[in-house]
C-alpha positions as CSV (number, residue, x, y, z in Angstrom):
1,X,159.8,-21.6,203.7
2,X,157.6,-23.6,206.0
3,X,160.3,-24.2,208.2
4,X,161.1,-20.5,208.8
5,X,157.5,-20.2,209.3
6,X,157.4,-22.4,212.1
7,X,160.6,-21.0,213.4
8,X,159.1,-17.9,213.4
9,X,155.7,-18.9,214.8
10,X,157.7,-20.8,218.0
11,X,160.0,-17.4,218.6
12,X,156.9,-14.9,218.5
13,X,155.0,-17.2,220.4
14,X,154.7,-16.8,224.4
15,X,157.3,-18.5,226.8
16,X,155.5,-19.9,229.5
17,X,156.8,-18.9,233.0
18,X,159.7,-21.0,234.8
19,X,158.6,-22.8,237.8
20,X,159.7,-21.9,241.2
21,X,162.5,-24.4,242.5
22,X,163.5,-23.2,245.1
23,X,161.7,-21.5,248.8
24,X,163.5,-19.8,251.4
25,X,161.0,-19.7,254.6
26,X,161.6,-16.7,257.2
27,X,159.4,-16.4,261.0
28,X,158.6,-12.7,261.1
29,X,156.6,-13.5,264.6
30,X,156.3,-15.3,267.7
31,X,152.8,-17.5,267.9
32,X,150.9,-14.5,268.2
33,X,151.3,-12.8,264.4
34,X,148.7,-11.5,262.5
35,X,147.6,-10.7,259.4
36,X,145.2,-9.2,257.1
37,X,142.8,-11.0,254.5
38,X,142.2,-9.7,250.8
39,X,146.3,-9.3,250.4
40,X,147.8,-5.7,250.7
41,X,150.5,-7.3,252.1
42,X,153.5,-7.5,250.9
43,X,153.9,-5.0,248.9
44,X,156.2,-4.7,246.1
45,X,157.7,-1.2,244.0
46,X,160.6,-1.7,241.9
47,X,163.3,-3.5,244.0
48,X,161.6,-3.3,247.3
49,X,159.4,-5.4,249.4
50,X,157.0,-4.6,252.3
51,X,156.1,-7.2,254.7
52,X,153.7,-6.3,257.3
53,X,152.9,-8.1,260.8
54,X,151.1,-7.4,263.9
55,X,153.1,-9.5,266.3
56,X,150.8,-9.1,269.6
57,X,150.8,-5.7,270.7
58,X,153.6,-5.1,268.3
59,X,152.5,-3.2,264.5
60,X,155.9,-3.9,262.1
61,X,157.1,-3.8,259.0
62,X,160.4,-6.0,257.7
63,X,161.9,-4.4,254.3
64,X,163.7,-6.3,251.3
65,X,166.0,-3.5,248.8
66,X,167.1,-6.5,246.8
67,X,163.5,-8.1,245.0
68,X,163.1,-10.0,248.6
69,X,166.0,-12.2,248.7
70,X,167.1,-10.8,251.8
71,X,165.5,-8.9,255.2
72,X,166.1,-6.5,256.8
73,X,165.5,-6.1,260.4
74,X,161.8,-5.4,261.0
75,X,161.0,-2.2,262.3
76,X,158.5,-1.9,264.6
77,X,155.7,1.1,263.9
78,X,153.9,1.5,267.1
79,X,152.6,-0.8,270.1
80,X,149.1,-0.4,270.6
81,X,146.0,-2.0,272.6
82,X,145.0,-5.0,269.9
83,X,145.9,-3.3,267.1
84,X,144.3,-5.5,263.7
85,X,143.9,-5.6,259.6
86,X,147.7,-3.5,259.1
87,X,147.5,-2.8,256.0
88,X,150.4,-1.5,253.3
89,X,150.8,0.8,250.5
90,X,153.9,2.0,248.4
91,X,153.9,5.0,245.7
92,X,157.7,6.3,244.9
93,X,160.2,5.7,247.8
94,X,157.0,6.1,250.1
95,X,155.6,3.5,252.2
96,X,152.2,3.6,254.1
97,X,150.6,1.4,256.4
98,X,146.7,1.7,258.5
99,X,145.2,-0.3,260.7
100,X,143.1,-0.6,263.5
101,X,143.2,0.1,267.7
102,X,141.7,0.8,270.9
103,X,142.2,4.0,272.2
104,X,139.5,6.3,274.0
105,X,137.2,3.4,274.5
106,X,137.0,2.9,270.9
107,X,138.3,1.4,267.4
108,X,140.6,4.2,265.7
109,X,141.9,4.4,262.5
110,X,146.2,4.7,262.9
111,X,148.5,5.7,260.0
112,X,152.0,6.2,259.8
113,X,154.4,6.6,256.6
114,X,157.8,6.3,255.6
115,X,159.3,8.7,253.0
116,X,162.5,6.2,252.9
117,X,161.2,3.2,251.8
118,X,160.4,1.8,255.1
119,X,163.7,1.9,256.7
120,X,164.7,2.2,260.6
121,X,164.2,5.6,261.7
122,X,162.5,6.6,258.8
123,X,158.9,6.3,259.8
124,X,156.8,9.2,261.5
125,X,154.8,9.2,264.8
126,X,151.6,7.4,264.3
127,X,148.7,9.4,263.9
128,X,145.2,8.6,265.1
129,X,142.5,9.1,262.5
130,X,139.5,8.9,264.4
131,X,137.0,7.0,265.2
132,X,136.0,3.8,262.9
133,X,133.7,0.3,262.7
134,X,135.4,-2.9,263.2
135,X,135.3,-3.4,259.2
136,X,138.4,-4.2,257.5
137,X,139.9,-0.7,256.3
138,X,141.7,-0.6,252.5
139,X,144.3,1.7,251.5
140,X,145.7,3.1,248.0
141,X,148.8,5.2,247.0
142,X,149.6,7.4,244.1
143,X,151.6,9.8,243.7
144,X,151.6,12.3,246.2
145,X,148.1,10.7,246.6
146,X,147.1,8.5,250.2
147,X,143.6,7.4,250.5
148,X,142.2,5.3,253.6
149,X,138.7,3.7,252.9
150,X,136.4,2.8,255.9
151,X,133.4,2.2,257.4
152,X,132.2,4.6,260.0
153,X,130.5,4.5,263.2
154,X,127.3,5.8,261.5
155,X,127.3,3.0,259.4
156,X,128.7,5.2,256.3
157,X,131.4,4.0,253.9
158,X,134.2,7.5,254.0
159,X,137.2,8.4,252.4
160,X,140.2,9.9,254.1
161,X,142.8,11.4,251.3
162,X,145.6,13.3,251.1
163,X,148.0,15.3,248.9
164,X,151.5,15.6,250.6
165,X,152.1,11.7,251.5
166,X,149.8,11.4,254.4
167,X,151.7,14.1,256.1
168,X,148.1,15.6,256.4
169,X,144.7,13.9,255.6
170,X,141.1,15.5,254.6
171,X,138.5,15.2,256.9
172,X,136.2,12.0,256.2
173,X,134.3,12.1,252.8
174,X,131.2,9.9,252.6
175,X,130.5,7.8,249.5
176,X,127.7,6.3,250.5
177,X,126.0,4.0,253.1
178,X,127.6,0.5,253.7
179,X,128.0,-2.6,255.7
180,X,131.9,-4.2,254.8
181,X,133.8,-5.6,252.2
182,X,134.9,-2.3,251.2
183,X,137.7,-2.1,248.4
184,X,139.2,0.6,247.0
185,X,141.7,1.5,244.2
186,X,143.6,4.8,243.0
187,X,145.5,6.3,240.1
188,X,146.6,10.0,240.9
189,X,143.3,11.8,241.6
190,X,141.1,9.3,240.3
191,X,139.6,7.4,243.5
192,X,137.2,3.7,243.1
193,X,135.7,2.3,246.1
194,X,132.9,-0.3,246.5
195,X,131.2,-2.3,248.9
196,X,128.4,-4.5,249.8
197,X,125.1,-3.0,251.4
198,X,121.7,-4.7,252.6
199,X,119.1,-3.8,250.1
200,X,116.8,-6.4,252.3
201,X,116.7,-9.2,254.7
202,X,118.1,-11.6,251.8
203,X,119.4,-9.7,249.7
204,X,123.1,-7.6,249.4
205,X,124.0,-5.3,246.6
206,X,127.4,-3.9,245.4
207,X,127.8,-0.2,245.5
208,X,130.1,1.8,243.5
209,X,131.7,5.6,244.4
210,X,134.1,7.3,242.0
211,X,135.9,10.4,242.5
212,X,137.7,12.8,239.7
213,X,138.6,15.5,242.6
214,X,141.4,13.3,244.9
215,X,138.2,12.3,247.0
216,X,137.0,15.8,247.4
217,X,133.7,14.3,246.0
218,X,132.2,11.1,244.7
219,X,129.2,10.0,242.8
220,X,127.9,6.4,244.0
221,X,125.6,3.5,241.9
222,X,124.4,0.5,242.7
223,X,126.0,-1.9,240.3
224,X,123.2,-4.6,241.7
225,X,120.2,-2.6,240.4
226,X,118.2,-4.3,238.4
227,X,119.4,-7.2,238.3
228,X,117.9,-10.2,239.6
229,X,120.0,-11.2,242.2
230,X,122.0,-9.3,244.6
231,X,126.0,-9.2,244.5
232,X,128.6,-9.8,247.3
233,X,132.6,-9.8,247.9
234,X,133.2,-6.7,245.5
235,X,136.7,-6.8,244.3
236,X,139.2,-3.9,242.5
237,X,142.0,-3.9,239.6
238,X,143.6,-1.1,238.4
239,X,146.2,-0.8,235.5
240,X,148.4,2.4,235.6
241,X,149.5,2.1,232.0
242,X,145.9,2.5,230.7
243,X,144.0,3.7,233.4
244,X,141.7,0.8,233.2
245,X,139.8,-0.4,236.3
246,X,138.1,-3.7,236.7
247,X,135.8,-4.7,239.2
248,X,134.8,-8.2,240.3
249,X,131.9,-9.5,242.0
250,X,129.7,-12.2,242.8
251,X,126.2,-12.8,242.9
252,X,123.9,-14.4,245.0
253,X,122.1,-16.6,242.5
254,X,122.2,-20.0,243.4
255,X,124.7,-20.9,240.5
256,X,127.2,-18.8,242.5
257,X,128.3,-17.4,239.3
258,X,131.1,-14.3,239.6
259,X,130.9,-11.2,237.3
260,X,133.5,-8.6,235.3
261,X,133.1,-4.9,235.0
262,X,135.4,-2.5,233.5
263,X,135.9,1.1,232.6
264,X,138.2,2.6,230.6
265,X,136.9,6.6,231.1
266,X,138.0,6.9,234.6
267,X,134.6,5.2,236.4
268,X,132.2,7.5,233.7
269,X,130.7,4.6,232.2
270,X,131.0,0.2,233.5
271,X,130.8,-2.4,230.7
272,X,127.1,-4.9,230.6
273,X,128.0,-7.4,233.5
274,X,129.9,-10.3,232.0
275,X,130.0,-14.0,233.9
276,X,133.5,-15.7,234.6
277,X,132.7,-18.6,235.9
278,X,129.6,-20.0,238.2
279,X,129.8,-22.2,241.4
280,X,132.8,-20.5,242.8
281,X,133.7,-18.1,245.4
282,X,135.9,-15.8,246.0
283,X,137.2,-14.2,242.9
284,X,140.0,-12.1,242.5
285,X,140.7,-9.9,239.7
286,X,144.5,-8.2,238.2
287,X,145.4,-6.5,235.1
288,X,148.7,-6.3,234.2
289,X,147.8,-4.1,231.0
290,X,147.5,-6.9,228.2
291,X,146.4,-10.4,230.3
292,X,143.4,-10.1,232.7
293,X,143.4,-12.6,235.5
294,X,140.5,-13.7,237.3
295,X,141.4,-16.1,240.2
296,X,138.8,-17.9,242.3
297,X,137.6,-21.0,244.1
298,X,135.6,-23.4,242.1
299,X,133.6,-26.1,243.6
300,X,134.2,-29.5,242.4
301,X,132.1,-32.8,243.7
302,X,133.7,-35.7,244.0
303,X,131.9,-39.2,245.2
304,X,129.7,-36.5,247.1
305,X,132.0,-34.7,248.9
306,X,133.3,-30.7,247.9
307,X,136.4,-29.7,247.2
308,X,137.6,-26.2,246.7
309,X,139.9,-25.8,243.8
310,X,142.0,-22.7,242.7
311,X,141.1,-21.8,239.0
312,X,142.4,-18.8,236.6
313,X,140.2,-17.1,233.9
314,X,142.3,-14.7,231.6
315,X,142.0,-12.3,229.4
316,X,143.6,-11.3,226.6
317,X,140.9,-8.3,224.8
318,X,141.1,-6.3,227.8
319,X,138.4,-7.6,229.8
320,X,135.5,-8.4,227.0
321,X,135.6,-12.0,227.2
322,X,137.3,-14.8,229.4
323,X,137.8,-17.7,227.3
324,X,140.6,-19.6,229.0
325,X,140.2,-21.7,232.5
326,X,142.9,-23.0,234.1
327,X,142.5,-25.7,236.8
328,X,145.8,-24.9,239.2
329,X,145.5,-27.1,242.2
330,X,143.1,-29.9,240.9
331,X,142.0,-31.7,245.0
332,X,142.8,-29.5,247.4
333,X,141.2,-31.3,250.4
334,X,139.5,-27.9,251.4
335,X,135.7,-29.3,251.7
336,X,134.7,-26.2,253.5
337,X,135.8,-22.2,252.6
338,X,136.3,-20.3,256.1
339,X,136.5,-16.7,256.0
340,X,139.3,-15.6,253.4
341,X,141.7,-17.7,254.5
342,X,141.9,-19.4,251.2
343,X,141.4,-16.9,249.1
344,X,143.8,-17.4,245.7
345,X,145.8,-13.8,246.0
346,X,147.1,-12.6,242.3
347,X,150.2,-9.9,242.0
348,X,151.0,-8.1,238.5
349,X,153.4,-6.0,237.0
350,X,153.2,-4.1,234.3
351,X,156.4,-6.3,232.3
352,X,153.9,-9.3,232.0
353,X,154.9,-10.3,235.6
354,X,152.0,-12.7,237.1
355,X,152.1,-14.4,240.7
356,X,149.3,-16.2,242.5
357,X,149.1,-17.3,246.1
358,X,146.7,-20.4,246.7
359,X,146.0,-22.7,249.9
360,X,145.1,-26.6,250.3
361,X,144.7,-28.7,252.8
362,X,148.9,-29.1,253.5
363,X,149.6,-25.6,253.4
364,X,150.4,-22.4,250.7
365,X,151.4,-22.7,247.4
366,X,153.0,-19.5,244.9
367,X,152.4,-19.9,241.3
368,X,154.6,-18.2,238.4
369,X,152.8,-17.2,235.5
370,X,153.4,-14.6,232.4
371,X,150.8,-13.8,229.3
372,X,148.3,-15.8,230.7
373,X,150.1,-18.9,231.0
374,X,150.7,-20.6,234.4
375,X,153.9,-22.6,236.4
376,X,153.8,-25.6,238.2
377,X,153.3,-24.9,242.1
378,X,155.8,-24.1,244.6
379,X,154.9,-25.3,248.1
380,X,155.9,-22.8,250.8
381,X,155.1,-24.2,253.9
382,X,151.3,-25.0,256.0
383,X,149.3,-21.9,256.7
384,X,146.7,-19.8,255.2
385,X,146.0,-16.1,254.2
386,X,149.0,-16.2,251.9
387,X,149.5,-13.2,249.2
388,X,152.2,-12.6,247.1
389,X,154.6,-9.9,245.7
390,X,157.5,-10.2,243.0
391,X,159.1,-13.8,244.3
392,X,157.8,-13.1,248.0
393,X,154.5,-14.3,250.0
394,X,153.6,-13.3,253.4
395,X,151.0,-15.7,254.9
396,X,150.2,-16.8,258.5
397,X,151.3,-20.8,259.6
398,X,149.3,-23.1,261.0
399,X,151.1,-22.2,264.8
400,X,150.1,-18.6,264.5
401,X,153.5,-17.5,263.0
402,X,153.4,-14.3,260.4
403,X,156.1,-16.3,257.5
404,X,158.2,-14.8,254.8
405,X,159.0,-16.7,251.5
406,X,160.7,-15.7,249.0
407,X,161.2,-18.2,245.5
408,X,163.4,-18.5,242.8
């Protein structure tokens, strides 16, 4: 009896994900790529991959049909006067991607879509969106649902959306006043964005904006109020299944200590402010619709010297507590954090399907993970500003090369 116990036990029981063995690497530029920070790129839907570069002048986008083990010949969107921050979406067999150019004398917002999943002579003629900031701009799909988040020229945070697949696009919407990190999530109608916003000289808060109307309308809070110490580096989760959202921050007490939100009534009502983890940076947040995963860079001290360290907190009651840490990298040899370029990137699907991107000192490193539980490493190559999808990761090399990987 005992023994079909255990048996039991040991076939009910989670199987921890296989390790990567094996990386194919693939140059999508010259020494002249780009990419964005914060992820958004590649994208993965189904079968397909997205993987988007600005190669100089150049805006592209090289497709996968077969879960990334092969590429097809990139297709180049536009060529524009530096053109920066391309960022992608998918929703169906549509594929979106925004960024930003000169043209007039000014930054502009550019779009263009494919209704073919991203193949050659599939994509529209660019369109020019107007005017915007230098901010980084976000973009969500779903549906028949585009939405482009942004901070204007007047210093507001606004909201382009549209209903027929970003054939046509609402004029700006403004959520609220801002100042940059702007993130912003979608599910059908149901728009989240949030950002960061001076309150003082010291001080920033995190601001909130939720539509119910497709971004015909928003109501905006300052998730910082009241609280003792401001909050920076705001960052978004959605999971379709369930609708819930989750929203990561963190604050700018001196323990450095990051912070979980989450609704489950379409942004009516935020759970009490609940801390991950303190003295790290950086934190990332996914929900693949049973495991939460918070990923973020913890500070360890060593004989006096930092080190930077990838960590996983998850989740397995939906967000109300975080009681496993995972320690992923150990030294990383990353004494100092610059920008986002090692920011640990997480992808989910809904099957229980968990990859992490994550940088030290050599180079990037994808991690395979499922209910929670974690793979060893697979080293893809030196760079930074890695972030994954399915078995792929885009990430820029140390000689200014845009890479493709994709593991098995």
């Amino acid at each position: 009896m005992l023994k079909t116990l255990a048996m039991t036990a040991c076939l009910l029981a989670p199987v921890a994900a296989q390790a990567f063995t094996q990386c194919t690497v693939t140059p999508l530029t010259g020494p002249q790529g780009e990419i964005a920070e914060e992820g958004s790129n590649p994208v993965a839907l189904d079968n397909w991959v997205y993987s988007g570069f600005i190669d100089g002048s150049k805006i592209g986008v090289a497709v996968s049909s077969d879960s990334g083990k092969t590429l097809n010949a990139p297709v180049i969107l536009d060529t524009e006067s530096f053109p920066h921050y391309l960022r992608l979406a998918a929703s169906g067999a549509n594929v979106y991607a925004t960024w930003r150019a000169r043209a007039k004398g000014a930054w502009h917002i550019f779009f263009a879509a494919s209704r073919k999943h991203g193949t050659a002579g599939s994509w529209d003629t660019p369109q020019d969106l107007g005017p915007l900031s230098t901010n980084l701009t976000q973009i969500a799909a779903s549906g028949l649902y585009v939405y482009i988040a942004y901070l204007g020229t007047d210093g507001n945070v606004a909201v382009l959306a549209s209903k027929d697949t970003g054939k046509t696009f609402s004029g700006p919407v403004i959520a609220g006043a801002g100042w940059g990190e702007i993130v912003l999530t979608a599910l059908d109608g149901h728009v989240y964005v949030a950002w960061e916003l001076p309150v003082d000289a010291k001080r920033h808060d995190v601001w909130l904006s939720v539509s119910a109307d497709a971004g015909a309308t928003f109501k905006t809070q300052d998730m910082s109020s009241g609280r003792s110490y401001g909050g920076v580096e705001p960052i978004f989760s959605l999971d379709a299944a369930s609708g819930r959202v989750s929203l990561v921050w963190r604050d700018q007490d001196s323990a450095s200590t990051g912070y979980y939100v989450r609704s489950v009534d379409n942004g009516g009502s935020w759970s009490t402010p609940l801390a991950v983890d303190d003295a790290s940076r950086q934190f990332m947040v996914a929900d693949d619709g049973s495991t939460v995963y918070v990923s973020y860079l913890k500070q360890i001290v060593s004989d006096g010297v930092p080190d930077w360290q990838v960590q996983v907190a998850t989740s397995t009651d939906g967000g109300l507590s975080f009681p496993a840490k995972q320690n992923l990298t150990g030294m990383t040899g990353i004494a100092k954090i610059v920008g986002d370029d090692f920011r640990p990137i997480p992808w989910v699907r809904g099957e229980h399907a968990y990859r992490l991107t994550g940088v030290k000192a050599d180079g990037v490193y994808m991690w395979n993970g499922n209910n929670g539980r974690m793979s060893g490493a697979a080293f893809l190559g030196p760079g930074y500003l890695a972030a994954p999808a399915l078995n792929s990761a885009v990430w820029l090399n140390t000689n200014g090369v845009v890479s493709y990987g994709v593991c098995k």
